[in-house]
C-alpha positions as CSV (number, residue, x, y, z in Angstrom):
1,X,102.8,82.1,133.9
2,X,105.1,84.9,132.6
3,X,104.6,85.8,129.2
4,X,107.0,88.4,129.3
5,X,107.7,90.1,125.7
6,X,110.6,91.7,125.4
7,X,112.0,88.4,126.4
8,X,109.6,85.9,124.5
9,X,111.4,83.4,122.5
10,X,112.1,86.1,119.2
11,X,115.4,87.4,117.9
12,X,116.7,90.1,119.4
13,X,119.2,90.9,122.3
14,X,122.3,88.9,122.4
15,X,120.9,87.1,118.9
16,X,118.8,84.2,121.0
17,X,119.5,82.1,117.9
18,X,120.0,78.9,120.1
19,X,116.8,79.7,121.7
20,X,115.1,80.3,118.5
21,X,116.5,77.7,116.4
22,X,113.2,74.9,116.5
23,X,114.3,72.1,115.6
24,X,112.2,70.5,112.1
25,X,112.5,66.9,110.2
26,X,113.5,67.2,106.1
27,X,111.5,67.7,103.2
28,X,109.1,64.6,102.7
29,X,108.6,64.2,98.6
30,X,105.7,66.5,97.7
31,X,106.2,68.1,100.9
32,X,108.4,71.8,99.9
33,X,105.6,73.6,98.0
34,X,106.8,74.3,94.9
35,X,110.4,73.3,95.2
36,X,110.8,75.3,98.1
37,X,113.6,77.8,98.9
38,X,115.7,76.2,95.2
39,X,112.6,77.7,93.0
40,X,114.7,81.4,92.2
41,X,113.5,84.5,93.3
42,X,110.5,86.3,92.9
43,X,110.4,88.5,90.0
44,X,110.4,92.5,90.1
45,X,106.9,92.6,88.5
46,X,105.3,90.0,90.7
47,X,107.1,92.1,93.9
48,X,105.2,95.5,92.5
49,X,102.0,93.8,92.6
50,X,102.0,92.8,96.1
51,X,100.0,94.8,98.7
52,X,100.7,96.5,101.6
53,X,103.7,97.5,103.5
54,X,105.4,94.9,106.1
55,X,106.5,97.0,109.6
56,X,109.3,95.0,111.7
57,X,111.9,95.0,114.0
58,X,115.6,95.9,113.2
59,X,118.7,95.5,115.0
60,X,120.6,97.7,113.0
61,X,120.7,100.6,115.1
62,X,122.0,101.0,118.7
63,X,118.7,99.7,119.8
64,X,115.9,98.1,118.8
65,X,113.4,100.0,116.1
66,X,110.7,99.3,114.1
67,X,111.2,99.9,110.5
68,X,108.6,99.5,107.3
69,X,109.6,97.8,103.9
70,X,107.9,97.6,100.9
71,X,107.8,93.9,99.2
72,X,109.9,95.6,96.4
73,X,112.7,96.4,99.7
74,X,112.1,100.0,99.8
75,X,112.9,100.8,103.4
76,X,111.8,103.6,106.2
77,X,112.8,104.2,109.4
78,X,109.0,104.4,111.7
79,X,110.2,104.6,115.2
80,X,113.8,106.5,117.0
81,X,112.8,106.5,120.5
82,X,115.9,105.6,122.8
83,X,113.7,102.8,124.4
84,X,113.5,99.0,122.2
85,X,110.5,99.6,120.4
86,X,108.4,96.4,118.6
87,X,105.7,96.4,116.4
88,X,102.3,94.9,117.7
89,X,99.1,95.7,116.0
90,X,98.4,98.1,113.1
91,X,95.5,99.9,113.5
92,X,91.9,98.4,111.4
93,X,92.3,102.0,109.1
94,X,95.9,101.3,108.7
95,X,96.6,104.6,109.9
96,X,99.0,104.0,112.6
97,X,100.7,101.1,114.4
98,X,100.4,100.2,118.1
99,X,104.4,99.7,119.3
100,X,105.9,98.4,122.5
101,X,108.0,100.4,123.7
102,X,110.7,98.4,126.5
103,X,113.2,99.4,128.7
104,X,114.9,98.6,131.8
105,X,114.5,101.1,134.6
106,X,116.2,101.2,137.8
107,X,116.9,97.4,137.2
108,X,112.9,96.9,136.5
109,X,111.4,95.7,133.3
110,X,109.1,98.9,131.9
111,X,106.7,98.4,129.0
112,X,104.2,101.5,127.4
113,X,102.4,101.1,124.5
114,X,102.9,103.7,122.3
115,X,100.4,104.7,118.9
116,X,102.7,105.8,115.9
117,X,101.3,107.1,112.9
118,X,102.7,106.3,109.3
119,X,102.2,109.5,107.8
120,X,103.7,111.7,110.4
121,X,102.4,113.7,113.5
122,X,103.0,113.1,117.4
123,X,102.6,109.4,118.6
124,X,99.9,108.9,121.3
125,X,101.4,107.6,124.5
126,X,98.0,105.0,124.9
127,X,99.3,103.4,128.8
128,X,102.2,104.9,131.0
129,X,105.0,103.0,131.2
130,X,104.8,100.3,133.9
131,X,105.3,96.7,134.5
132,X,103.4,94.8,132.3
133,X,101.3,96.8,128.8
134,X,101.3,94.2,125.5
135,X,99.3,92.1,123.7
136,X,97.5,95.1,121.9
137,X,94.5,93.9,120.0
138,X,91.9,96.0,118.0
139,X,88.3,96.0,117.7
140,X,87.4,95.9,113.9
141,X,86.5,99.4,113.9
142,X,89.1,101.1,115.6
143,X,87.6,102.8,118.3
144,X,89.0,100.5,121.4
145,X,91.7,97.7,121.9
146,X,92.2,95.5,124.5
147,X,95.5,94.8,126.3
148,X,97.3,93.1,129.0
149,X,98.2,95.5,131.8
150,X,99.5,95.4,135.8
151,X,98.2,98.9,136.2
152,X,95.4,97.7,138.5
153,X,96.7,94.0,139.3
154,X,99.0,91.3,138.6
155,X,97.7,91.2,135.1
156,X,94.3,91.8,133.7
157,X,92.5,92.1,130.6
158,X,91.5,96.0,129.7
159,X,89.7,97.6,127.4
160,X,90.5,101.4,125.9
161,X,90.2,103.7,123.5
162,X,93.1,104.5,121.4
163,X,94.0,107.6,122.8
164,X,96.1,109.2,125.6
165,X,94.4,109.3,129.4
166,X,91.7,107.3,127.9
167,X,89.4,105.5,130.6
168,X,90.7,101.9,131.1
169,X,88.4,99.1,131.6
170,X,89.2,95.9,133.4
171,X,87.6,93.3,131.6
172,X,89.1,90.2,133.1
173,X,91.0,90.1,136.8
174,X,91.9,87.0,138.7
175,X,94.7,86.8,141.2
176,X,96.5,84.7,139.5
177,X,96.8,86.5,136.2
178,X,94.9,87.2,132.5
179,X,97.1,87.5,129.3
180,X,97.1,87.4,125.4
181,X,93.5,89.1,124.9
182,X,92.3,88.7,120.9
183,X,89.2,90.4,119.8
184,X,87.1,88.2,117.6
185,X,86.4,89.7,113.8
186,X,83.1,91.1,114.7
187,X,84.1,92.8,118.0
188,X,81.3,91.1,119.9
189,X,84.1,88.8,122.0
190,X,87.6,88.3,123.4
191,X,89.0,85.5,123.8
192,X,92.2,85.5,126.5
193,X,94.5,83.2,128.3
194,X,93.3,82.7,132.3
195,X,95.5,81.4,135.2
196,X,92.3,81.6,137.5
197,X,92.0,77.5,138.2
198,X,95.1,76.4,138.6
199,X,96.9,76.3,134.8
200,X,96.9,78.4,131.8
201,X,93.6,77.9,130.2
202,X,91.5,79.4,126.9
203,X,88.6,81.4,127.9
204,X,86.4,83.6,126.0
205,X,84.1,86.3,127.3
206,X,81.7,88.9,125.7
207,X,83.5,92.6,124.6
208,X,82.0,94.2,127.7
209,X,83.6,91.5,130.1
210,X,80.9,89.3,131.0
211,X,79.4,86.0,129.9
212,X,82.9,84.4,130.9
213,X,83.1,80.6,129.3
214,X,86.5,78.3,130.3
215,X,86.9,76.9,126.3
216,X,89.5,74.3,127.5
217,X,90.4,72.3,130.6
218,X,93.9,70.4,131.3
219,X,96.2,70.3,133.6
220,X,99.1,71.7,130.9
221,X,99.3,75.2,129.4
222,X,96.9,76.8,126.8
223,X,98.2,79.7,125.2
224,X,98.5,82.4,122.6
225,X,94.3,82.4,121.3
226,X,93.7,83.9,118.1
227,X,91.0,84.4,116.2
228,X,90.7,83.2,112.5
229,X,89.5,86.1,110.4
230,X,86.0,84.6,109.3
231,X,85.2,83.6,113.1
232,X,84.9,80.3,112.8
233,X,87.7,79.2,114.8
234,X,90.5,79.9,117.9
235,X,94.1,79.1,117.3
236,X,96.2,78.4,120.3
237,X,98.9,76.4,121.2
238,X,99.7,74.1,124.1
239,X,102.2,71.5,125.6
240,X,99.3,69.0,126.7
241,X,101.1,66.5,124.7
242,X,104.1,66.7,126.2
243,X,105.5,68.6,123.2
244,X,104.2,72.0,122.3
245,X,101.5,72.0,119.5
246,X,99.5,74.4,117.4
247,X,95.7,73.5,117.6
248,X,92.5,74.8,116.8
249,X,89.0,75.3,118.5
250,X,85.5,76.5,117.8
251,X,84.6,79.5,119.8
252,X,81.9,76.9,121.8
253,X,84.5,75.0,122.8
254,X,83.7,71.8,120.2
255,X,86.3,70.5,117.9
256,X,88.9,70.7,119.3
257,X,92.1,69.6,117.0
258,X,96.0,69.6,116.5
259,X,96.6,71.4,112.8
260,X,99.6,69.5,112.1
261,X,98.6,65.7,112.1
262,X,101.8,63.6,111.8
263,X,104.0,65.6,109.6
264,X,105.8,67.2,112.8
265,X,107.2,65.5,115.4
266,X,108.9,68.7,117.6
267,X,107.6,71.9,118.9
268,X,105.3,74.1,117.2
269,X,104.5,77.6,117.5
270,X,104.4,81.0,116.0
271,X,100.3,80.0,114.3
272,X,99.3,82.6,111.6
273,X,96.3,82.8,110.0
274,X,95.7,83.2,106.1
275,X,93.3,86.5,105.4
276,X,90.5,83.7,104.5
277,X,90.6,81.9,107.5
278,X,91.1,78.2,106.1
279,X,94.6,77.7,106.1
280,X,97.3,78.1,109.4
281,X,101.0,79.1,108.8
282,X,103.4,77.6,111.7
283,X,106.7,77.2,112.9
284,X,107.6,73.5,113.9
285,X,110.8,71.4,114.6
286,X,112.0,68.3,115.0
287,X,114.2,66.0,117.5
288,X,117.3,65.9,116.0
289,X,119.8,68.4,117.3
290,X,121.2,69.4,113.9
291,X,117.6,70.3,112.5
292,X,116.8,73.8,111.6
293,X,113.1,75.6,112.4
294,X,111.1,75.3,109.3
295,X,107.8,77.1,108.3
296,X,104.7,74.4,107.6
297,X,101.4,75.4,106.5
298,X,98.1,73.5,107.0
299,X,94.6,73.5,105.6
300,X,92.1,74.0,108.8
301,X,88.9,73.8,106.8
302,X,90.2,70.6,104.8
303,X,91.9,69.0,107.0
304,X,94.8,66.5,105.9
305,X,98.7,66.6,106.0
306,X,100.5,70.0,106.3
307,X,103.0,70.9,103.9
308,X,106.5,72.2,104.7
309,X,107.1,75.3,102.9
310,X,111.2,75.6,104.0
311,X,113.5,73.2,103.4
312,X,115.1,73.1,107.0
313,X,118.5,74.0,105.8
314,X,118.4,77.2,108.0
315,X,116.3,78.8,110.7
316,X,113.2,80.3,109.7
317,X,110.7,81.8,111.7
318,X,108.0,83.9,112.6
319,X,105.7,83.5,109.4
320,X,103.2,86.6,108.1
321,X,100.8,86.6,105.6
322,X,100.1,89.6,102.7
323,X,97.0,91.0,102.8
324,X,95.9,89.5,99.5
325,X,96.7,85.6,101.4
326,X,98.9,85.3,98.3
327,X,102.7,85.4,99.9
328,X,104.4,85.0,103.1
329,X,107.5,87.0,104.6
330,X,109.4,85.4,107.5
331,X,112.4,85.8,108.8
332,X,116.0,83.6,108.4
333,X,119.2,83.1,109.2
334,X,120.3,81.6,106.0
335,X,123.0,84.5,104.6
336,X,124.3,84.2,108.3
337,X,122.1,87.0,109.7
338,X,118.8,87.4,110.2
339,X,117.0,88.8,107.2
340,X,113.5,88.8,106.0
341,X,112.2,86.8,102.9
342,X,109.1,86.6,100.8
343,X,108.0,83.3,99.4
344,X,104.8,82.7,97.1
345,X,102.1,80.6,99.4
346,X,103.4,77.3,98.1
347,X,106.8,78.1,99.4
348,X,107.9,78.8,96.0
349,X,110.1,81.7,95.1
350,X,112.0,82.5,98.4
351,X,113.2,86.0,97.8
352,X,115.5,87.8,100.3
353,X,113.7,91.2,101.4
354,X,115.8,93.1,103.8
355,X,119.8,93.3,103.4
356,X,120.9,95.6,106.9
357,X,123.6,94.1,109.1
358,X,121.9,93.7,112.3
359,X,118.6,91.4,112.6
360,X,115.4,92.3,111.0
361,X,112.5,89.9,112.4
362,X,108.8,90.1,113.8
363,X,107.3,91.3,111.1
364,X,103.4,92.4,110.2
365,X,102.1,92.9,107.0
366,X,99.3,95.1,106.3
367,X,97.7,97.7,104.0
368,X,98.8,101.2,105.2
369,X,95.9,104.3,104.8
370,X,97.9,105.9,102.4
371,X,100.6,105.2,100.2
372,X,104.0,105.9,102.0
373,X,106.3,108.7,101.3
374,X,109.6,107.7,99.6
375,X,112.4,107.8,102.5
376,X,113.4,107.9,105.9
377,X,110.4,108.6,108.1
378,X,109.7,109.9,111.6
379,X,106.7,110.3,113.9
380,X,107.1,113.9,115.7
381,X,108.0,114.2,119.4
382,X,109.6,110.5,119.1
C-alpha cells in the first residue's frame, strides 16, 4: 500500500485534472442546498465576518508554495523554500503550520516536515528529509504529533515533540507497513491504517502505543481514519464495495455505516468533518464519463439522504470547513483554472476566493494566534 503524497490524487504537477476529475450524477430537486453555485456571491460584509485564515497550496510560482488567504481574498506568501512545499496540519494554538516539504533527489522521492510559523521567525526542521515523513497530526495540546516516517522501517507510526532533534517514538511497526496516524480529540488514542494481516485495515491504539484493537476486517482497503471532533466517531474510506466509499465507525468498532446512502453512485473521497462533529463534507462522482466531481454533505448524527452542495457543472474538490462550521472553501476548475471558492454550508453563495494563474488547491482553514500582518510574508531562514 503506497500512500505516497506528493503524488496522492490532488492538483498539482502537470494539472492531474483527468485524475482528479470524480465523476458525480446532477442535481436531484431539493438536492443543491440553496440553489447551489446560481445563488450570487457572498456579500463583502458576510466575507468580514468569517473566521480564520485558510493556508493552501499555489501553483503560481516556479514551484509549489503554500500561501494564506483571508475569506475577504487578502493574500500572503507563508513558505519560499526551493523544495514543493504543502500545507498539513496547523498547530492546536494556531501558531504555526506543519508543511511538507518534497523533492526529488538523486532520482529518489525525499519528504521532511518542516514547522513554519505565521508570524515570522526560523521554521523548525521537525524530521530530516528522507523517504517517507507525512501525515502530521497533533495532540490537542500541542506538545507532540504523530506521523508516518521510514526513518526506522518501511513505515511506522511515531510520536514527537514539535521541535528539532526531538526524541522519536515508534508507536506502531509491522513489516508490512503503518500509515495515516489521527489523534483522537482528547489525545488519549490514535487511530492509523495497518497493512499487518494481509490488507489495509483501521486500527486504533492508545497514545503511548499499546492496547492495539483491529477496528475493521475485509479483504479490501480501509483508509484515511479521522476522527470526528466530539469523539464519537472514525471516518474512513474504503473500496469494499467495489467502488470507493466514505463511511463511518465508532471508535469500538460498532456501527459501522456508508455516509452517503443512495444519493451517489461513483467514488467517494476527500471526508471532512464539520467543527460539531454531526455532519461529513465529501467529494463523490458518478459513472457517466462527462460528469464533473461534485461536493455532497451528509448528516452523520441524523442519518438520511445527503445533499449535493455543487451542481456538477465543473470539478470541485477537496472540501474545508471554517472554524465557526458556517462555510466551506474548496477548490474548482470552473473559470478554467483551479481557484478556490467559499460557499455558505447549504451550498448557497459560491464565491470565487483566489484569482492567481496557476492552481491554488488543498486548503485548511483555521484560526491563526494572532491576527496576520497585511502583506507578503516570510518565515526566516526559508
Amino acid at each position: 500500500m503506497t500512500r505516497d503524497f506528493a503524488k496522492r490524487a490532488w492538483w498539482g504537477g502537470a494539472r492531474r485534472l483527468a485524475v482528479l476529475a470524480l465523476l458525480g450524477a446532477g442535481c436531484k430537486a431539493g438536492m443543491c442546498g440553496g440553489g447551489a453555485s446560481g445563488s450570487g456571491p457572498l456579500t463583502e460584509q458576510e466575507r468580514q465576518g468569517m473566521p480564520g485564515v485558510i493556508a493552501f497550496v499555489s501553483e503560481r510560482g516556479p514551484q509549489k508554495d503554500v500561501w494564506l488567504v483571508r475569506p475577504t481574498g487578502e493574500e500572503s506568501q507563508l513558505t519560499r523554500a526551493p523544495e514543493d512545499e504543502f500545507p498539513a496540519a496547523p498547530s492546536p494554538d494556531g501558531a504555526a503550520l506543519v508543511v511538507v516539504a518534497s523533492a526529488e533527489v538523486g532520482g529518489l522521492h525525499v519528504e521532511q516536515l518542516r514547522l513554519v510559523p505565521l508570524e515570522g521567525g526560523p521554521v523548525v526542521m521537525l524530521t530530516e528529509p528522507r523517504g517517507r515523513a507525512r501525515n502530521p497530526s497533533w495532540s490537542p495540546d500541542g506538545s507532540w504529533f504523530v506521523a508516518e516516517s521510514d526513518a526506522q522501517g518501511f513505515s511506522d507510526v511515531v510520536r514527537q515533540a514539535p521541535r528539532a532533534g526531538a526524541e522519536v517514538t515508534r508507536l506502531a511497526t509491522a513489516r508490512e507497513g503503518n500509515f495515516e496516524p489521527s489523534v483522537s480529540p482528547d489525545g488519549t488514542q490514535v487511530a492509523f491504517v495497518s497493512s499487518r494481516e494481509g490488507d489495509p485495515e483501521i486500527y486504533v491504539m492508545k497514545a503511548d502505543g499499546t492496547d492495539v484493537r483491529r477496528l475493521t476486517a475485509f479483504y479490501k482497503e480501509d483508509m484515511a481514519p479521522r476522527w470526528s471532533p466530539d469523539g464519537k466517531w472514525i471516518s474512513f474510506v474504503s473500496d469494499r464495495e467495489g467502488r470507493t466509499r466514505v463511511f463511518v465507525v465508532n471508535p469500538d468498532g460498532t456501527g459501522m455505516k456508508a455516509v452517503s446512502g443512495s444519493a451517489t453512485t461513483g467514488e467517494e473521497r476527500e471526508p471532512a468533518w464539520s467543527p460539531d462533529g454531526r455532519k461529513l463534507a465529501f467529494v463523490a462522482r458518478g459513472k457517466g464519463p462527462q460528469d464533473k466531481a461534485r461536493i455532497w454533505v451528509a448528516d452523520v448524527v441524523a442519518g438520511g439522504e445527503p445533499v449535493a452542495l455543487t451542481d456538477g457543472k465543473s470539478t470541485d474538490d477537496q472540501p474545508a470547513w471554517s472554524p465557526d462550521g458556517k462555510y466551506l472553501v474548496f477548490p474548482s476548475e470552473r473559470t478554467g483554472d483551479v481557484e478556490l471558492f467559499l460557499m455558505r454550508a447549504d451550498g448557497s453563495g459560491q464565491t470565487q476566493l483566489t484569482k492567481s494563474k496557476g492552481a491554488d488547491w488543498l486548503p485548511r482553514w483555521f484560526v491563526p494566534k494572532a491576527p496576520l500582518p497585511a502583506g507578503a510574508t516570510r518565515a526566516e531562514g526559508h
